[in-house]
C-alpha positions in Angstrom: -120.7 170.3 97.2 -123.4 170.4 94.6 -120.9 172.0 92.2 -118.1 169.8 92.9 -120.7 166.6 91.7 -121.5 168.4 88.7 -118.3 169.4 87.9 -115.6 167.1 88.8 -112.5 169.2 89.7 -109.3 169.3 88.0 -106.4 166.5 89.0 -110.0 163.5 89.3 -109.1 160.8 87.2 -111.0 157.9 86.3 -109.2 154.6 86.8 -109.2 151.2 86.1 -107.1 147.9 87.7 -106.1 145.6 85.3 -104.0 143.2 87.5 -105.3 144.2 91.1 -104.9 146.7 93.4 -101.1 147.3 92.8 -99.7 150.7 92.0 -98.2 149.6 88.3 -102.0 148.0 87.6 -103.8 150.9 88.1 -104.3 153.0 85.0 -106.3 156.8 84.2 -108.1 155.6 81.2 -109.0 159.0 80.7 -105.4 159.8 80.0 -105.3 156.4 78.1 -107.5 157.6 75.5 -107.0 161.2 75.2 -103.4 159.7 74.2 -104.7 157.9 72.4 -106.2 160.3 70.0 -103.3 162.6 70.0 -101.5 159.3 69.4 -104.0 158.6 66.2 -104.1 162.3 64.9 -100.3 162.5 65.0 -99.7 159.1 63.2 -102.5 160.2 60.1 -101.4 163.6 59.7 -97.5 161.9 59.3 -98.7 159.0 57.2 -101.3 161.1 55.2 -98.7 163.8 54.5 -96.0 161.2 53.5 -98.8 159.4 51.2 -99.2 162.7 49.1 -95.5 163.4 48.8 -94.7 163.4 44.9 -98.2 163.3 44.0 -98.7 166.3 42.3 -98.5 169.9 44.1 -97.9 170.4 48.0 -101.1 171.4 49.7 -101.0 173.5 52.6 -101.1 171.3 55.3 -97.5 168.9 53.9 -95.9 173.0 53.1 -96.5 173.5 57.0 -95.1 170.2 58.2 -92.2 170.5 55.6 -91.5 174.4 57.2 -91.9 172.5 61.1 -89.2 169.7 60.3 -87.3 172.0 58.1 -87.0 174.5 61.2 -86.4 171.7 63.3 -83.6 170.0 61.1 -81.8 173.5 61.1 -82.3 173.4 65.5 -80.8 169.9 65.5 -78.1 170.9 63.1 -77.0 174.1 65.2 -77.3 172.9 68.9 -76.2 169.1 68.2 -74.0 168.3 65.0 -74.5 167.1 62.0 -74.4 163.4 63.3 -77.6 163.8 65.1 -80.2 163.7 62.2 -82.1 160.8 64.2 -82.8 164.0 67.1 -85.5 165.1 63.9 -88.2 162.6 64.2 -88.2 162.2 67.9 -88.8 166.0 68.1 -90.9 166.1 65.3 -93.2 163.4 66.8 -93.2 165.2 70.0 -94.4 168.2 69.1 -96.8 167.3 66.9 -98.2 164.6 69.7 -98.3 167.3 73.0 -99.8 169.6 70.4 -102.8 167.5 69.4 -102.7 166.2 73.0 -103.1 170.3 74.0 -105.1 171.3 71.5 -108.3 168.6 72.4 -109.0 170.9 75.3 -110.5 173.2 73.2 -113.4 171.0 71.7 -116.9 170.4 73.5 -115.6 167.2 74.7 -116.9 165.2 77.8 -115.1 162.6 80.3 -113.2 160.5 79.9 -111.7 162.9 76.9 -109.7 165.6 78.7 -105.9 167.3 77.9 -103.4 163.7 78.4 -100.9 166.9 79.3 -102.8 167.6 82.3 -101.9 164.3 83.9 -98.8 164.1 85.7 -98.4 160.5 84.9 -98.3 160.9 81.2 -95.7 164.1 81.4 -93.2 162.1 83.8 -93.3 158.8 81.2 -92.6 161.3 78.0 -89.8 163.3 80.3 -88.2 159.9 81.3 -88.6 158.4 77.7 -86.5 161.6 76.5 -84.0 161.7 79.5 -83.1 157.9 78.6 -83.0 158.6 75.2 -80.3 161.4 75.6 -78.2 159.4 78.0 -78.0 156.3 75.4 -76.3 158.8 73.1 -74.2 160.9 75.4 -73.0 156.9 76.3 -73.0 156.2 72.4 -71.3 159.3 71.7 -68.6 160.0 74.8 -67.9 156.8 75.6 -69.2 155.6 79.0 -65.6 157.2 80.0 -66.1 160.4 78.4 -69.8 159.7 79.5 -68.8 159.6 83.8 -66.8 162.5 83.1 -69.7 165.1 82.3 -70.6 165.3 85.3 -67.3 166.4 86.5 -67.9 170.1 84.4 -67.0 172.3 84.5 -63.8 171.2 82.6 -61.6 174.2 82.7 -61.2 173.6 86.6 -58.6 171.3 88.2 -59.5 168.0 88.2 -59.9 168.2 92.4 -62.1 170.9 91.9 -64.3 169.4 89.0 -64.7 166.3 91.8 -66.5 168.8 94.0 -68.8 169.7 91.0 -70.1 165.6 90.6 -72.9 166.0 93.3 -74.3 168.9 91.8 -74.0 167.8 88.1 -75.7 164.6 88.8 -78.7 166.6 91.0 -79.3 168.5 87.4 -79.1 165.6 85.4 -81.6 164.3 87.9 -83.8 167.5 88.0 -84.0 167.5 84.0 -87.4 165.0 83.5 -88.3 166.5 86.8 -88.8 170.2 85.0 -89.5 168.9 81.8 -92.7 167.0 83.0 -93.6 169.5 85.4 -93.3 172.4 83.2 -95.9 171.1 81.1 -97.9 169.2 83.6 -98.7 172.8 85.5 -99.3 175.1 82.8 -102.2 172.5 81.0 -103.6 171.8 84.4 -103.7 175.2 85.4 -106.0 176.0 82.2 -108.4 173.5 83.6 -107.8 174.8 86.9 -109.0 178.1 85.5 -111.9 177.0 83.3 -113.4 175.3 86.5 -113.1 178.4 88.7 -115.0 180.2 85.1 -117.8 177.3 85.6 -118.0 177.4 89.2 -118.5 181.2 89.8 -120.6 181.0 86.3 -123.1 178.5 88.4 -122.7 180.3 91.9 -123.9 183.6 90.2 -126.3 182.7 88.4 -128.4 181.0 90.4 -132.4 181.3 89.4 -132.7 180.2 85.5 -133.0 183.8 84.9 -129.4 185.2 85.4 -128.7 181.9 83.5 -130.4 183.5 80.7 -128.9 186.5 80.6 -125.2 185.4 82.0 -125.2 182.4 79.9 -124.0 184.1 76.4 -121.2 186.5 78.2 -120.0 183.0 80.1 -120.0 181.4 76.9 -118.0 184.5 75.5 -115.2 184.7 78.2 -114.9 180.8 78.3 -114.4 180.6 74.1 -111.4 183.4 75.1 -109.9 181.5 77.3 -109.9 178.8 75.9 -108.5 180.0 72.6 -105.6 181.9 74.7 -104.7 178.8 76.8 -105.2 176.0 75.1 -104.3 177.3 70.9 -101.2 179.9 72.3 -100.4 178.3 75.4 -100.6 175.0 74.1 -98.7 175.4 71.4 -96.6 177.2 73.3 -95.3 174.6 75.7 -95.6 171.9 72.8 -92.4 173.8 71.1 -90.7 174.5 74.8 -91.2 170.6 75.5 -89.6 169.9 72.0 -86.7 172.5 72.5 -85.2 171.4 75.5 -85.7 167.8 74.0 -83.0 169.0 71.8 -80.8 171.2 73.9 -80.9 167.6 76.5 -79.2 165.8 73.2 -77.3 169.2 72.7 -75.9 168.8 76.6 -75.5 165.0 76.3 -72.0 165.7 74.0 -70.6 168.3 76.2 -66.6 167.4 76.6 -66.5 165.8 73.2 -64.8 168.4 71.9 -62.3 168.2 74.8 -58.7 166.6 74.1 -58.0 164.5 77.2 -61.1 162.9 78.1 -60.5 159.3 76.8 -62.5 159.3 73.5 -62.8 155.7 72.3 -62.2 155.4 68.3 -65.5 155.4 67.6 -66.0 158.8 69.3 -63.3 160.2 67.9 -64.4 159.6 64.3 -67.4 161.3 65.1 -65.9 164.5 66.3 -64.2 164.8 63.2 -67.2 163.9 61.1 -69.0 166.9 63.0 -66.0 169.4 62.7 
C-alpha cells in the first residue's frame, strides 16, 4: 500500500473533464502532453532538417533522415506501386512520432510526462487514423465496386465460394486497428510494467537506509539496462513494426486491382496501367 502511493502503478492516468462527466470529455492529460512533445520534437527535427537542405553540406542528422525516407520510399515503392508516393510522409511522420513518443521513457522524467505509447487511448486513435486512411484509398483506387469486392478473396475461388469468405474478410479488416494498437500498446506498457516491479522489489528489499546505500548503485545499474534495452531497441523496434504494417495495410487496400473482371472504373484503370 505504501509502495503503491509512492509509486503510482502502470495503466493510472491523470485526467481532466473538459465538458462534464461524459466519456468523449474526459481526457489523460498525461498522454496529452507526452504527445505533445513527441508531436513538437517530430515537427523541429522535419522543419529544422528541411531548413538546412541546400545550405551547404549534409550534417549527420538530415544524411540519417534522408537514408529513413529513402528506405521508406523504396518500401512504398515495392509493396504498393509507384502511384502511392503520398504512403511516404504518413509513414515517415509515424515513425519518427511513436519513436520520440518511445524513446521519452528513457529520461528522468516525472508525471504527468510518461510513454503516450503506453496509453491505449492514444494507440487505438493512431490505429483508426491509419485504417481510415487505407480504406479512402482502397475506395479511391478500386472503385467502391472493386472496393466491396475485396472482401470476397480469395479471387481464384467461385464466386459462391468467395461469398462464404465475406464474414471472415470483413472480421480481419476489423481486427487490423485492433492489433495494430494493441501491438504497441502491450509491448511499451509492459516496459513500465517491468520497471515498476524493478522499483517495487528495489524498495521492499531495501528496507533500513542502509541496504539503500549499498543496493541503490546496482538498482540504478540494472534499471539504466533496462531501460536502454526496452525503451532505445524495443522502442524503436515497434516504432518501424507500427510503420510497416502501415504500409503493407495500403499494400492490402489494392488487392484485386490487378484482377480483369472486377468492374474497374476508368479512373482505376488508368492507374493500373500507370503502375504496370
Amino acid at each position: 500500500m505504501i509502495v503503491s502511493a509512492l509509486i503510482p502503478p502502470p495503466g493510472t492516468h491523470p485526467t481532466i473533464q473538459v465538458c462534464g462527466s461524459a466519456f468523449l470529455c474526459t481526457f489523460n492529460y498525461d498522454t496529452l502532453i507526452s504527445s505533445a512533445i513527441a508531436i513538437v520534437a517530430t515537427l523541429a527535427l522535419g522543419f529544422g532538417v528541411a531548413y538546412r537542405l541546400g545550405k551547404g553540406k549534409p550534417g549527420r542528422l538530415q544524411m540519417v533522415l534522408e537514408l529513413l525516407l529513402g528506405y521508406i520510399r523504396g518500401l512504398v515503392k515495392e509493396m504498393i506501386g509507384e502511384d502511392a508516393g503520398f504512403v511516404t510522409p504518413i509513414a515517415a511522420t509515424i515513425f519518427i512520432f511513436v519513436l520520440f513518443a518511445n524513446w521519452l521513457d528513457f529520461f528522468p522524467l516525472t508525471a504527468p510526462v510518461e510513454p503516450a505509447a503506453a496509453d491505449i487511448n492514444l494507440t487505438i486513435a493512431m490505429a483508426i487514423a491509419v485504417i481510415v486512411i487505407v480504406q479512402w484509398y482502397s475506395i479511391h483506387v478500386l472503385g467502391f465496386r472493386g472496393y466491396l469486392r475485396r472482401f470476397t478473396k480469395p479471387f481464384e475461388l467461385p464466386l459462391p465460394a468467395r461469398i462464404l469468405f465475406t464474414p471472415l474478410n470483413i472480421i480481419e479488416e476489423i481486427a487490423k486497428p485492433l492489433s495494430l494498437a494493441l501491438r504497441l500498446f502491450g509491448n511499451i506498457f509492459g516496459g513500465l510494467v517491468m520497471v515498476f516491479l524493478l522499483t517495487l522489489g528495489y524498495v521492499a528489499f531495501a528496507g533500513s537506509s542502509v541496504l539503500q546505500t549499498v543496493a541503490s548503485p546496482f538498482w540504478i545499474i540494472v534499471l539504466t539496462g533496462w531501460k536502454l534495452f526496452d525503451v532505445f531497441l524495443i522502442g524503436t523496434i515497434q516504432a518501424f513494426i507500427f510503420m510497416l504494417l502501415t504500409i503493407i495495410y495500403f499494400g492490402m487496400a489494392r488487392e484485386g486491382l490487378e484482377e480483369e473482371h472486377h468492374g474497374a472504373s476508368p479512373h482505376t484503370s488508368e492507374l493500373r496501367r500507370e503502375s504496370t
